[in-house]
PALORO-396856 format. One line per field, with one value per residue (C-alpha): x, y, z. Coordinates in Angstrom, 3 decimals, decimal comma, always signed. Layout:
! PALORO-396856
px: [X/...] .
py: [Y/...] .
pz: [Z/...] .
END
This chain:
! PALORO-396856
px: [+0,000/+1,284/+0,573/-2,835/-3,701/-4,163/-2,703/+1,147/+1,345/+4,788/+6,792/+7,177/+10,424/+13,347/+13,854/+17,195/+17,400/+20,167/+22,799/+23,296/+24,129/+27,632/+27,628/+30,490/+28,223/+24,746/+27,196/+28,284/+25,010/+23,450/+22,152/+19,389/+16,377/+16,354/+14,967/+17,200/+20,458/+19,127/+18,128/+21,744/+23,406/+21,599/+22,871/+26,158/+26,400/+28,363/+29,464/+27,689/+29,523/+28,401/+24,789/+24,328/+25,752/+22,882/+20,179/+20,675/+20,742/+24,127/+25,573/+25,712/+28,667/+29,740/+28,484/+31,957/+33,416/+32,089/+34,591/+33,647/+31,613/+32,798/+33,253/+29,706/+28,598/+30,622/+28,884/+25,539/+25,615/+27,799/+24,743/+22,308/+24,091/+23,927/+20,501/+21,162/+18,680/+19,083/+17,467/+17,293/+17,720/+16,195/+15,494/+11,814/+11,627/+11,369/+14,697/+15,032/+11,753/+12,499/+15,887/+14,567/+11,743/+13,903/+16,860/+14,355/+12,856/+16,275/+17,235/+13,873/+14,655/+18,176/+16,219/+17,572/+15,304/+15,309/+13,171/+13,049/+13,521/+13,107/+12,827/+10,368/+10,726/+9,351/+10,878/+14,098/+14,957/+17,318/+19,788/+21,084/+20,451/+21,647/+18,058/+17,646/+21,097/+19,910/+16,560/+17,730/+20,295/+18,137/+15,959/+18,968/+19,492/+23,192/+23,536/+22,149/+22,476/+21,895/+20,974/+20,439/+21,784/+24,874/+27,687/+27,813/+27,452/+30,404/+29,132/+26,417/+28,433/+31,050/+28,240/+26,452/+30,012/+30,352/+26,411/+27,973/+25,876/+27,709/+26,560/+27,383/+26,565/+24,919/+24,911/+25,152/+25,413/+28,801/+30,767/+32,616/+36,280/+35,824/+34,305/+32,173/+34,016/+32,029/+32,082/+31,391/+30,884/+29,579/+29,798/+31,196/+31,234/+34,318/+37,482/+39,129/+36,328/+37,319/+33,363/+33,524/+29,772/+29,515/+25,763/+24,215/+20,998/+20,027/+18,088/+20,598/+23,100/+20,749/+20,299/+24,122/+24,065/+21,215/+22,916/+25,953/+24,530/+22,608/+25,329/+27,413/+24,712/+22,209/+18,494/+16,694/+13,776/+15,161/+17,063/+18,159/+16,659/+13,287/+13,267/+14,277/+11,032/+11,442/+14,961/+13,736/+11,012/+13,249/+16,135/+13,406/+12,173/+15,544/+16,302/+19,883/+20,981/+19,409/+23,256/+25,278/+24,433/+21,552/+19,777/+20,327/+18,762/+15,672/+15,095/+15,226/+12,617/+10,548/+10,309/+9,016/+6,603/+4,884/+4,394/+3,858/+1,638/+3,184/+0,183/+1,963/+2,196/-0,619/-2,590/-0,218/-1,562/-4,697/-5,252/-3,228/-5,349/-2,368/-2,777/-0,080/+1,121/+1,524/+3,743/+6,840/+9,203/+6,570/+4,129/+6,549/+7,666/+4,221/+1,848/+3,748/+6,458/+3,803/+2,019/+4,910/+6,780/+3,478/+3,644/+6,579/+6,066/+3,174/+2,966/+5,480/+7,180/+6,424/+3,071/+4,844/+7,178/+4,388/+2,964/+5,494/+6,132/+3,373/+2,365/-1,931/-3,604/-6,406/-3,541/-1,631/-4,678/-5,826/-2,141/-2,043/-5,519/-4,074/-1,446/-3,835/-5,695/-2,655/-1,545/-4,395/-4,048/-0,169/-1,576/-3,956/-1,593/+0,865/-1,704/-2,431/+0,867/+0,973/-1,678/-0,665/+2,805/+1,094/-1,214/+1,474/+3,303/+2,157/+2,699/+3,952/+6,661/+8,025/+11,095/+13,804/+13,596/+10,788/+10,691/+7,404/+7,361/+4,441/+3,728/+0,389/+2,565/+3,748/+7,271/+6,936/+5,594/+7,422/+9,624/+6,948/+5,699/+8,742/+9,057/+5,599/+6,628/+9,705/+8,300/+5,172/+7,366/+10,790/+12,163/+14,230/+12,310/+12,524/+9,529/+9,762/+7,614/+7,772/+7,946/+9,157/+10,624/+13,107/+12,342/+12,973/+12,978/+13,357/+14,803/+14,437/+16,161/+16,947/+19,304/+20,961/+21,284/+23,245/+20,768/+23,708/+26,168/+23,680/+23,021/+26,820/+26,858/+24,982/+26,746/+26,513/+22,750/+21,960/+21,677/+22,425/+22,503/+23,155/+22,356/+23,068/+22,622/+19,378/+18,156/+18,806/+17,461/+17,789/+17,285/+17,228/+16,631/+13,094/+15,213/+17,171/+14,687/+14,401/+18,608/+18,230/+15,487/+17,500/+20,680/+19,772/+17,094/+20,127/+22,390/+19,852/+19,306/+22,698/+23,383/+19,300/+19,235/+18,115/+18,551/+15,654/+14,947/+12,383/+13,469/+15,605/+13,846/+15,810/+14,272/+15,015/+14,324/+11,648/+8,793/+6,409/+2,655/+3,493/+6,139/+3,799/+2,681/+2,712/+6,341/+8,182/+6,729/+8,149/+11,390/+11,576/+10,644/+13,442/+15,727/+13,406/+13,504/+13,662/+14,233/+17,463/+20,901/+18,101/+15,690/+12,337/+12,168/+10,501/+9,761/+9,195/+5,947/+5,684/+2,557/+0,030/-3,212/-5,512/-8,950/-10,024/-9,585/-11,444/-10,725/-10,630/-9,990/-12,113/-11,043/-10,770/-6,711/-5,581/-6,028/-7,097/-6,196/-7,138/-4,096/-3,725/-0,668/-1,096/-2,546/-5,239/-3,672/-4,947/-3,555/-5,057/-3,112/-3,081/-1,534/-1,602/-2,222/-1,989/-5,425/-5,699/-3,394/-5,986/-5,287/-8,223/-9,075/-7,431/-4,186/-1,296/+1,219/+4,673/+4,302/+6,876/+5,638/+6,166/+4,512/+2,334/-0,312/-3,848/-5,643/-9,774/-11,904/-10,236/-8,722/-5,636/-4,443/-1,531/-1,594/+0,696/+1,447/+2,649/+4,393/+5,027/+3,626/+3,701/+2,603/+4,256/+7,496/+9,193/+10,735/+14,232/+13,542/+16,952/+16,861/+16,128/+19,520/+22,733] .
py: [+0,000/+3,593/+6,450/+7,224/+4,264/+2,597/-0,741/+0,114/-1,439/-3,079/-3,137/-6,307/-5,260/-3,279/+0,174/+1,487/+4,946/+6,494/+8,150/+12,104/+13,371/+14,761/+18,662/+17,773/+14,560/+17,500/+19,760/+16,990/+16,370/+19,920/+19,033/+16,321/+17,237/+16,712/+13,321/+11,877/+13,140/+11,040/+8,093/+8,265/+8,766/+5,849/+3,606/+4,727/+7,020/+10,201/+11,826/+13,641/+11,244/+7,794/+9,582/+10,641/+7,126/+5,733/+7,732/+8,070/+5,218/+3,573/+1,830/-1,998/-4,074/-5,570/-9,128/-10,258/-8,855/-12,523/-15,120/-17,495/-15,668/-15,821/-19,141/-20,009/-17,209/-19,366/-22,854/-21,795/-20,000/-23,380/-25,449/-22,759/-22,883/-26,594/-26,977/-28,811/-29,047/-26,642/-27,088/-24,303/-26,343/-23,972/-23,945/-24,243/-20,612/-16,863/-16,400/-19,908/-19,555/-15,659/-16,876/-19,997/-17,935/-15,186/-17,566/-19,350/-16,712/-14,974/-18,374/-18,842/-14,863/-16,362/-19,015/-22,064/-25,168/-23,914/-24,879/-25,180/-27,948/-26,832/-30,173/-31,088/-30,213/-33,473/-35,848/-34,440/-31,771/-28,759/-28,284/-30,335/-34,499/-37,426/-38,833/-35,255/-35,472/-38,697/-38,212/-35,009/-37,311/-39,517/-37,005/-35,332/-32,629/-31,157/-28,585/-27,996/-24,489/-24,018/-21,558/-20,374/-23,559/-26,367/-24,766/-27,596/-30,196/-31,508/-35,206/-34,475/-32,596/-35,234/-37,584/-35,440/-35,239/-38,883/-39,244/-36,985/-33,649/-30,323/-28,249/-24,278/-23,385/-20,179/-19,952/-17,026/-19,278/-20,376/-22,166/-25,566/-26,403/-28,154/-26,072/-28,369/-29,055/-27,336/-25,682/-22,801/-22,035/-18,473/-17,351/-13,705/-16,003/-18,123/-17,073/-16,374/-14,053/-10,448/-9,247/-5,866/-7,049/-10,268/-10,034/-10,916/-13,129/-15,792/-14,233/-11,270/-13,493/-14,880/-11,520/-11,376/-14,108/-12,798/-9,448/-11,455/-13,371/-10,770/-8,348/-10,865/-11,718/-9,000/-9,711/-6,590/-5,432/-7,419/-6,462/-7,823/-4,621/-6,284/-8,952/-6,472/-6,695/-10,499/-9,019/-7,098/-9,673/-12,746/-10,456/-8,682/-12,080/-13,830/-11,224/-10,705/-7,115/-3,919/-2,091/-1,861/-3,608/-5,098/-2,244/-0,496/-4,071/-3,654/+0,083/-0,495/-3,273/-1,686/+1,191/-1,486/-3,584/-0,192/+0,569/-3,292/-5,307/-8,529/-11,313/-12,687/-9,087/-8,012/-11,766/-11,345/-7,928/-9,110/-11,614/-9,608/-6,582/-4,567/-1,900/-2,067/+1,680/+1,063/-2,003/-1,517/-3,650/-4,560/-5,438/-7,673/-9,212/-9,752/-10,160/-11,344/-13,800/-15,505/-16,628/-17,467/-19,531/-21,288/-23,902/-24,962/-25,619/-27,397/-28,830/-27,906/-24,919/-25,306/-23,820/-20,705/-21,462/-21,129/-18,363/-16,176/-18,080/-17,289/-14,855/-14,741/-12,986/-15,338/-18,043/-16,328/-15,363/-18,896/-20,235/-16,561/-18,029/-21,203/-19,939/-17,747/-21,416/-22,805/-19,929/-19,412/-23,159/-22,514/-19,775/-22,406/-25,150/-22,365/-21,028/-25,008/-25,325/-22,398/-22,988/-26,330/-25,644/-22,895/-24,872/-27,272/-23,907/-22,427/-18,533/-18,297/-21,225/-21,047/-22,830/-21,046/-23,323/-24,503/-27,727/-29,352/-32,318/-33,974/-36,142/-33,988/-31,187/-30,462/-30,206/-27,673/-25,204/-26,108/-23,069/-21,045/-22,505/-22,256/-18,410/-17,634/-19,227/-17,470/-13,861/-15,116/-16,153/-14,633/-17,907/-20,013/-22,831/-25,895/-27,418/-30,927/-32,814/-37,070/-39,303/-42,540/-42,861/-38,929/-35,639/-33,036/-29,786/-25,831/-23,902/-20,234/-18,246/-14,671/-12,247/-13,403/-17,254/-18,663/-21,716/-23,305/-23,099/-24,597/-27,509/-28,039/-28,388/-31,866/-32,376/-36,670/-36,913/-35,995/-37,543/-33,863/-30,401/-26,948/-23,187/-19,765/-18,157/-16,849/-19,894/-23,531/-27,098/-30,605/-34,495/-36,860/-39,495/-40,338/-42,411/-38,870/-36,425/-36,850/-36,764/-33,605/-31,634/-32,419/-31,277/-28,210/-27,170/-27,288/-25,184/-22,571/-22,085/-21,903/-19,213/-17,214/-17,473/-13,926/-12,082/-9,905/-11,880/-9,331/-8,295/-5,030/-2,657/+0,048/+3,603/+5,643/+9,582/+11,259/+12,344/+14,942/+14,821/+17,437/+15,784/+13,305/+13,990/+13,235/+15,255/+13,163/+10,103/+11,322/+12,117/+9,099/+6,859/+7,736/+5,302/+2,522/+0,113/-1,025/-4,851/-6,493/-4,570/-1,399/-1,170/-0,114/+3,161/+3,067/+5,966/+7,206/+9,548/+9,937/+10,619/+10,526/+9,849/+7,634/+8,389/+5,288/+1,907/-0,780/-4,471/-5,094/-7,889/-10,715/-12,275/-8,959/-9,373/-6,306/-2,528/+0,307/+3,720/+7,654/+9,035/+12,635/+14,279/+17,171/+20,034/+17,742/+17,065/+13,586/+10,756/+7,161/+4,645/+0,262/-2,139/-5,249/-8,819/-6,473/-6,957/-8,634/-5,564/-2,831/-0,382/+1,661/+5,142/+8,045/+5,840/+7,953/+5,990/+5,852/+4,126/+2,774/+3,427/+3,248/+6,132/+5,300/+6,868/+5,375/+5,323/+4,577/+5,390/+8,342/+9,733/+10,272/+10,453/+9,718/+6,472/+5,253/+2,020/+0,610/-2,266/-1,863/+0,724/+1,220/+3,315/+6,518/+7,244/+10,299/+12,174/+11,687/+8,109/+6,502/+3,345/-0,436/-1,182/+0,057] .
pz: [+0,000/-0,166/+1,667/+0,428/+1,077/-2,612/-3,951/-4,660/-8,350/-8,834/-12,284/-14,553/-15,181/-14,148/-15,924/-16,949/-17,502/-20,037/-18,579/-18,493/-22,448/-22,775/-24,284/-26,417/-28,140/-28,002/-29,766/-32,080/-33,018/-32,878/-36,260/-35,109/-33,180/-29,414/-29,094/-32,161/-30,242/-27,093/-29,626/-31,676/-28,147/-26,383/-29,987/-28,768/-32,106/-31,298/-33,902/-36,899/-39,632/-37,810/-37,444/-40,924/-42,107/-39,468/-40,404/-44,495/-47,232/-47,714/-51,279/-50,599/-50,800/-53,867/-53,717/-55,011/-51,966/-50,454/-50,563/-53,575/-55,056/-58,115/-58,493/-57,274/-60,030/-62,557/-61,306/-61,546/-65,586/-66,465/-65,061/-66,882/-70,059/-69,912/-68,609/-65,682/-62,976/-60,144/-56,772/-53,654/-50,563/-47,417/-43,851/-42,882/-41,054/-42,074/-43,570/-45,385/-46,547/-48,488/-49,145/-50,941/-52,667/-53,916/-55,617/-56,881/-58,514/-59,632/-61,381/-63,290/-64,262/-65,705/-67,686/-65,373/-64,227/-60,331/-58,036/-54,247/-51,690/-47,796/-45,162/-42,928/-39,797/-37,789/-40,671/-41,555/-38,781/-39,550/-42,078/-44,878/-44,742/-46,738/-47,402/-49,035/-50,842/-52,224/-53,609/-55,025/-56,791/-57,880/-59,367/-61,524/-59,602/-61,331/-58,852/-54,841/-53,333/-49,492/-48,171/-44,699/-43,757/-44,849/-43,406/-40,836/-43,414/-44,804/-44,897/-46,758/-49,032/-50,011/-50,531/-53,161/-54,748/-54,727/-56,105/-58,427/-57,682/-57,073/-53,906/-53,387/-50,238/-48,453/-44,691/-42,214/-39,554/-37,399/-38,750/-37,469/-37,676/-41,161/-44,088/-46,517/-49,786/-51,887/-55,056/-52,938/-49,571/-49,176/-45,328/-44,059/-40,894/-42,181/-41,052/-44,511/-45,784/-45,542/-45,833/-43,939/-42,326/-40,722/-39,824/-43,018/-42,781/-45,119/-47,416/-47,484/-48,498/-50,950/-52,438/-52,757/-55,276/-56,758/-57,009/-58,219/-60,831/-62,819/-62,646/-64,204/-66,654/-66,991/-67,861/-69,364/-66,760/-64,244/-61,174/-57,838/-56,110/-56,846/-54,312/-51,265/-49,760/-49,696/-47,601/-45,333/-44,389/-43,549/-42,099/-39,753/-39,022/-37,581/-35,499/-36,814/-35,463/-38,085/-37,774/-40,498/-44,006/-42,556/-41,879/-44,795/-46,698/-44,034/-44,788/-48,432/-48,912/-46,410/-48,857/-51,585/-49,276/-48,949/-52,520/-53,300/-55,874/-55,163/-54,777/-51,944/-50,092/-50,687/-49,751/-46,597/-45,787/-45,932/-43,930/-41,303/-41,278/-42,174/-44,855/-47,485/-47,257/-43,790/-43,372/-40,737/-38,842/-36,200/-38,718/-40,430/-37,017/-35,207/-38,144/-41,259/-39,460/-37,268/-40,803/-42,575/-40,018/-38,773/-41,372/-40,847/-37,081/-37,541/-41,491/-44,028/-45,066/-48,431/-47,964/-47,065/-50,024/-52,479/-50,837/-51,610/-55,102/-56,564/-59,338/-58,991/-56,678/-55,970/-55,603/-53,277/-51,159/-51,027/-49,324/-47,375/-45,639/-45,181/-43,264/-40,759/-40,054/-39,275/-37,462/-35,253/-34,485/-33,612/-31,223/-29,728/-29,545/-27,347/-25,275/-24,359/-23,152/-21,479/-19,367/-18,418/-17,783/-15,365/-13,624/-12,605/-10,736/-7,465/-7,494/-4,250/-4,633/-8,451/-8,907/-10,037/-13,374/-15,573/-16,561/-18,513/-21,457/-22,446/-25,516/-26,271/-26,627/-30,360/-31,403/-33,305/-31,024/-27,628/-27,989/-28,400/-25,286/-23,508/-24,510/-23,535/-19,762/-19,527/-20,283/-17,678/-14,408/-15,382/-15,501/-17,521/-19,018/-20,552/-22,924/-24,381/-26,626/-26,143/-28,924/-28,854/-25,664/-26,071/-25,778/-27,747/-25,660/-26,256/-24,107/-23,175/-20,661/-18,727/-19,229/-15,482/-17,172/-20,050/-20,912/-22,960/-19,843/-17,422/-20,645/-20,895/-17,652/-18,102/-21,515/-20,746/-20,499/-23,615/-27,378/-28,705/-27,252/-28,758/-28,641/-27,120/-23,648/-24,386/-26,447/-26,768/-27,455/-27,356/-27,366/-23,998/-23,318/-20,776/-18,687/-17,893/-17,887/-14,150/-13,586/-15,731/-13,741/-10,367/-11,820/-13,678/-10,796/-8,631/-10,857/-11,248/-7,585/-7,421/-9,727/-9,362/-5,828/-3,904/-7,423/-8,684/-12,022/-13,548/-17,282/-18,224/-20,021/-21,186/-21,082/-24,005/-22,468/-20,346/-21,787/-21,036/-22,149/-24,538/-26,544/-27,165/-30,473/-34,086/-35,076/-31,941/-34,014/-36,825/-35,772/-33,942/-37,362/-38,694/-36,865/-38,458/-39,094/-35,310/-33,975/-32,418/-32,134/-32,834/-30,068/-30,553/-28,463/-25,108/-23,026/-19,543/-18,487/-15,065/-12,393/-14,791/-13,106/-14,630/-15,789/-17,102/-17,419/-18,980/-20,097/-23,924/-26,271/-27,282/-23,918/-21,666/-21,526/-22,787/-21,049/-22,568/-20,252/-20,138/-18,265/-17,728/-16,162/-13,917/-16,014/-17,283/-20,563/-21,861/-23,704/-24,874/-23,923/-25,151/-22,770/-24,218/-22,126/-19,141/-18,152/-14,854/-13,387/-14,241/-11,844/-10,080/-11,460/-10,141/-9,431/-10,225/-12,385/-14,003/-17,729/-19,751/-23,666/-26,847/-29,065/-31,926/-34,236/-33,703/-36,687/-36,943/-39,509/-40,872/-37,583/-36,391/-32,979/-30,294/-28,718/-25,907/-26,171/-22,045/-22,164/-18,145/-15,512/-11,799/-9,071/-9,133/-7,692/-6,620/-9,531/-7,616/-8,384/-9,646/-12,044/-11,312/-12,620/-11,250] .
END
């Protein structure tokens, strides 16, 4: 309770403010408006040069900058020019799925037989296989290109050279101590390759070739630039970090998905509720990645593959409303096991790791599940589907816990294991699940115990009411597009009192607010799946917000949209994190 007497409203997360602006970097960047210097300064960009080169289109790098390029230029016209069969070998997500679509389509463009091959995900798992290798063999394939995956496949590639098949590969991924044997491996990850960004996605390395190949051998009305909106989708999508190259790819085909005619935009729009003209990184990352990588978790990805194949309208629509069935089943099968996972867990008592598996639960959506439990308790946890006597587990984790140390740490129990801090997975055996709970349960309490495990969200600048308007939107929109290594901006408003509150939704679970700060100044305000904390009217609150333009029926106006609030604190307040 506080003073008056009211609920005291806690914060899901901690808040980290920005530390005081230097006059020598406000000076340096006298140029920008006031909320862009605390943006570019926040970025850690202090200097006019590195802010112009942030906020302003860049030239790309020549393609042939990549090592092998050339030489995988040179293997693909010598399989055109002798009209062997090329296939597009792809990963079942976002990026393999553009990356795949957009070769595909920049081969057919160069007159070659291309078409595309991406695994199933419950038959064939990840990456590059030899029963693949084989039947593409068999079927005459002359020539396999990876991409977004085969970079940790040098068995498979020796055996399509002894079925006598070539193989370039494409990969952004890490790779291991042996390169495949290729006829090119294309990676600005390899040690050798002097590619001044390393960050390239898939599908931006698919453009490369692309770029490559019709440079090399032009085809009137055709041009690599095309397929940037295909770029800026899977890039967006896997999360690689929007700096450098990669943002300047992003920005770019988000300029053409807003002017698009594309079937496969436009069916994709559609059944989002998204209006073309409007598309943006969040958009692309909540609305259009959802779809696309639904099929693959639960079906194929080759649904997803034709989707963005195809050339009619009505076609395109027809797989685009596929994909929202199967999507809206995805988001049924994760809200299942996120419920059960929860009812298992008493409130009062959680343990400081999450562990669930349970052969109802579906492969392909158990990291879903296990993300949805880790952003609910502030937890790491650990979701496993059983099949035939293993399970196959995701993993999600905490900024305070590197998932792939504490999975090391039990390296012997496992069939396979791999990952990152944040994210990992892998295959056990049933007889060890149990061994594995004790052992990692222990670790964590080890390592968690008497820590505040709420998230960090970092706070951008103080806002006042006033500033909250349609020219700090603008101002702020152009650092888009946002997404990993390029925050979306979140701001602080502090004692606003609230006027209203009411639930909203289809299932009451988001929060709509009237706040209004001390001169009676109001603002509309969306807090999404932040229902059950509606706070009482005339609570006075701190909200942490992003700024956005509500649109309805021909109206414009500011909308906040809280992704955390609490009861106010005094304005001498310091941040959650030191």
């Amino acid at each position: 309770m506080n003073p008056t007497g009211e609920r005291r409203i806690e914060s899901l997360s901690r808040w980290r403010l920005p530390p005081e602006m230097p006059f020598a970097v406000m000076r340096e960047l006298q140029d920008f408006s006031r909320i862009q210097q605390r943006l570019l300064f926040n970025r850690d960009i202090l200097s006019a040069f590195d802010a112009h080169a942030f906020l302003l289109p860049r030239p790309f790098h020549s393609p042939f900058e990549l090592k092998t390029m050339r030489t995988a230029v040179e293997t693909i016209l010598e399989t055109i020019d002798a009209d062997g069969k090329i296939v597009v070998y792809g990963d079942y997500d976002v990026d393999g799925v553009t990356a795949s679509s957009l070769l595909v389509q920049a081969l057919r463009a160069l007159g070659a037989d291309a078409s595309g091959y991406i695994p199933n995900r419950f038959e064939e798992g990840y990456g590059v296989n030899p029963a693949a290798i084989e039947q593409l063999a068999k079927s005459g394939t002359a020539l396999t290109v990876t991409v977004d995956c085969g970079i940790r496949s040098p068995e498979e590639v020796e055996l399509a050279k002894s079925l006598g098949m070539k193989m370039i590969v494409t990969d952004h991924h890490e790779p291991g101590p042996v390169l495949p044997d290729a006829s090119a491996v294309i990676n600005p990850k390899r040690p050798d390759d002097a590619y001044p960004d390393k960050d390239l996605a898939g599908v931006g390395l698919s453009y490369k070739l692309a770029a490559a190949l019709l440079s090399a051998r032009p085809v009137p009305g055709v041009r690599a630039e095309d397929w940037l909106d295909f770029v800026a989708i899977g890039t967006i999508c896997d999360m690689v970090p929007l700096r450098g190259e990669n943002r300047d790819l992003a920005r770019a085909g988000l300029e053409l998905l807003r002017k698009s005619s594309r079937p496969c935009i436009v069916a994709l729009a559609q059944v989002s509720g998204v209006e073309v003209p409007k598309i943006d990184s969040q958009s692309i990352g909540f609305s259009f990645g959802p779809r696309l990588n639904a099929a693959g978790r639960l079906e194929t990805a080759m649904l997803s593959f034709n989707l963005m194949m195809s050339a009619d309208k009505d076609e395109a629509l027809r797989f685009a409303e596929e994909l929202n069935v199967i999507n809206r089943q995805r988001q049924a099968m994760t809200e299942e096991i996120q419920q059960s996972v929860l009812a298992g867990i008493d409130e009062n008592a959680v343990p400081p790791i999450v562990f669930a598996a349970d052969e109802s639960y579906n492969m392909g959506v158990v990291g879903l599940g296990a993300s949805r439990i880790t952003e609910k308790l502030n937890r790491p946890a650990i979701v496993g589907a059983i099949s035939g006597g293993e399970i196959r587990a995701s993993c999600r984790s905490i900024a305070d816990f590197s998932i792939i140390d504490a999975l090391d740490s039990c390296a012997g129990l496992f069939v396979r294991h791999g990952g990152h801090p944040m994210a990992a997975g892998f295959t056990i055996s049933t007889a060890n699940w149990d061994a594995l709970r004790e052992r990692l349960t222990l670790y964590a309490e080890e390592r968690l115990s008497g820590k505040d495990l709420r998230p960090v969200k970092d706070v951008e600048a103080e806002l006042k009411t006033a500033y909250c308007n349609e020219e700090t939107v603008a101002q702020i929109r152009a650092l888009e597009p946002f997404g990993t290594g390029n925050r979306e901006p979140l701001f602080l408003l502090r004692a606003v009192r609230v006027k209203s509150a009411q639930l909203v939704g289809k299932d009451k679970t988001h929060l709509r607010l009237e706040v209004a700060d001390g001169n009676d100044r109001a603002l509309q305000a969306i807090a999404f799946r932040q229902g059950p904390r509606i706070p009482p009217v005339g609570a006075l609150l701190d909200l942490l917000f992003g700024l956005d333009i509500n649109e309805f029926q021909g109206k414009r106006s500011i909308q906040l949209r809280v992704v955390d609030f609490r009861t106010a604190e005094e304005r001498a307040a310091k941040s959650d994190v030191p």
